[in-house]
C-alpha positions as CSV (number, residue, x, y, z in Angstrom):
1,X,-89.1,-8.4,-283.2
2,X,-92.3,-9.9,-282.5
3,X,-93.9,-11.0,-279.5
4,X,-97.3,-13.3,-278.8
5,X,-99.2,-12.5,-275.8
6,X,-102.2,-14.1,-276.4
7,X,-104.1,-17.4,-277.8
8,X,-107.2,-16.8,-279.9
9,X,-110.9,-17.7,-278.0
10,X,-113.1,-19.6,-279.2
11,X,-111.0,-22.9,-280.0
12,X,-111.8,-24.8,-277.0
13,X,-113.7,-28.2,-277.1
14,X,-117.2,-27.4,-275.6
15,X,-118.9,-28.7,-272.7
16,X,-121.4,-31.8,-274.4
17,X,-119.5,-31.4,-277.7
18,X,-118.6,-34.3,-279.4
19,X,-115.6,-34.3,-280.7
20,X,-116.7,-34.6,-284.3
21,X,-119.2,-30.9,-283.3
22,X,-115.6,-29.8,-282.5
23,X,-113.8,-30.4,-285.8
24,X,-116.5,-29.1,-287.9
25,X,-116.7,-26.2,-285.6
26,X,-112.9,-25.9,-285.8
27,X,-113.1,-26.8,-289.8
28,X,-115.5,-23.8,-289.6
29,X,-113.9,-21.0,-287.9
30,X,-110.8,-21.3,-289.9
31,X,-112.2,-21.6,-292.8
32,X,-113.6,-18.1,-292.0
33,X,-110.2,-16.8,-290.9
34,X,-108.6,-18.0,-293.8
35,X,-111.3,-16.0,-296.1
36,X,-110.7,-12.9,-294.0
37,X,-107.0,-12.8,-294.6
38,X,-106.8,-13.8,-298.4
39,X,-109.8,-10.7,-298.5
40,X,-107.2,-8.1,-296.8
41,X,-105.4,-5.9,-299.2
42,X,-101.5,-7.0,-300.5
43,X,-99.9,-4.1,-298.6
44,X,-101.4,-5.1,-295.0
45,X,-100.8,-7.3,-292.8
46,X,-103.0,-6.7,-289.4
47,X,-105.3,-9.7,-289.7
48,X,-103.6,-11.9,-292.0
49,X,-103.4,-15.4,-290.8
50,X,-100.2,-17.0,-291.2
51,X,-98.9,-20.7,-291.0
52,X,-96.3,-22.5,-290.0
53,X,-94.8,-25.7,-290.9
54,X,-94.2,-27.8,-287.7
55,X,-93.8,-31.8,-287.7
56,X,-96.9,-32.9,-289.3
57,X,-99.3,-29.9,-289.6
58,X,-98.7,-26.4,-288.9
59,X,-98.8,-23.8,-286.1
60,X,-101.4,-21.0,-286.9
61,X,-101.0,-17.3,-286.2
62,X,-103.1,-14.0,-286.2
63,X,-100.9,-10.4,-286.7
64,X,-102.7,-8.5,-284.4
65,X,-100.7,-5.3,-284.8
66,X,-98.1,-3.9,-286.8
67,X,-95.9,-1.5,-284.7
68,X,-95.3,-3.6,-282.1
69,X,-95.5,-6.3,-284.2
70,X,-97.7,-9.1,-282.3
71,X,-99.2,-12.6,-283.0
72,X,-102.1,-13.8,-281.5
73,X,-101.7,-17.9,-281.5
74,X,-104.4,-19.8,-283.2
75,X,-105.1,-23.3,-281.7
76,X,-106.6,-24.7,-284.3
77,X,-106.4,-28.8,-284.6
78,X,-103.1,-30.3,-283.6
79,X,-102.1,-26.7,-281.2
80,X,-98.5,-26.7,-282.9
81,X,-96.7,-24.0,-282.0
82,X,-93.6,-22.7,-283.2
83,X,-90.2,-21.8,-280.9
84,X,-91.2,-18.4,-278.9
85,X,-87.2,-17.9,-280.2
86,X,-88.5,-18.0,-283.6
87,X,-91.4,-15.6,-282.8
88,X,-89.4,-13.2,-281.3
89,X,-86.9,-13.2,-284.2
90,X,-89.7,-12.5,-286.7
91,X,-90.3,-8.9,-288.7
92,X,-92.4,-7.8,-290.6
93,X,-90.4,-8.6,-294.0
94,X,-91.0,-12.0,-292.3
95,X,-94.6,-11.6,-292.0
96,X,-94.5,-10.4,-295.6
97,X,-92.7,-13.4,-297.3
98,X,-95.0,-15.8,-295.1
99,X,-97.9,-13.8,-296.2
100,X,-96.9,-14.2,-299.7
101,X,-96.1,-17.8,-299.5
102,X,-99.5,-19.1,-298.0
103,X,-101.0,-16.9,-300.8
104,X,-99.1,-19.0,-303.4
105,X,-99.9,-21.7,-302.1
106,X,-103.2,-21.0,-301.9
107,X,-103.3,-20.3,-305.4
108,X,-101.5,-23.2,-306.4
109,X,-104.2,-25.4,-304.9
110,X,-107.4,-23.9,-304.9
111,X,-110.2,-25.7,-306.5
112,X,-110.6,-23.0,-308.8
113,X,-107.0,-23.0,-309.8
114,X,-107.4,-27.2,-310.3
115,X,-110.5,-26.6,-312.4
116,X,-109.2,-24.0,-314.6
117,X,-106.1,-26.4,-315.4
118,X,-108.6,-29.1,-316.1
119,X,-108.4,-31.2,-312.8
């Protein structure tokens, strides 16, 4: 069972920023949270960011710990969310598969990945 007491800082528009300052900003401080969890070994999962399919984008998580397990919500663009139902529902063979999923697709469309295959 997890649980998500927290939203990540850090996300909020700025006082005087434009809003384009706040997407590259945003563009920019996921960017390096996606580089920090695909750099975490396979085997753990504390500081993995995970994603989340909702309605036209997805909902954006930190695992902040293990045992508990807890998620630290990531507000990143659109602030999807998913159900706090689903959250609580989640394990860490959950985490795992997500973890695993993102990876692949990661993989799958990575610029390096494109250019080896001759896109």
């Amino acid at each position: 069972m997890a649980v998500c007491k927290k939203t990540a800082e850090g996300f909020d528009l700025l006082d005087g920023e434009s809003i384009e300052d706040y997407f590259k900003r945003i563009d920019w401080l996921m960017k390096k949270l996606e580089d920090r969890s695909k750099n975490i070994p396979d085997d753990v999962i504390v500081g993995r960011l995970l994603s989340f399919p909702v309605a036209d984008g997805y909902a954006y998580y930190l695992v902040v710990s293990e045992v508990p397990l807890e998620l630290e919500f990531v507000p990143a663009w659109d602030d999807w969310q998913i159900p706090e139902p689903y959250i609580r529902g989640l394990n860490i063979e959950d985490v795992r598969e997500r973890v695993a999923h993102d990876r692949a697709i990661y993989d799958i469309c990575s610029v390096d990945t494109i250019k080896e295959e001759g896109g």
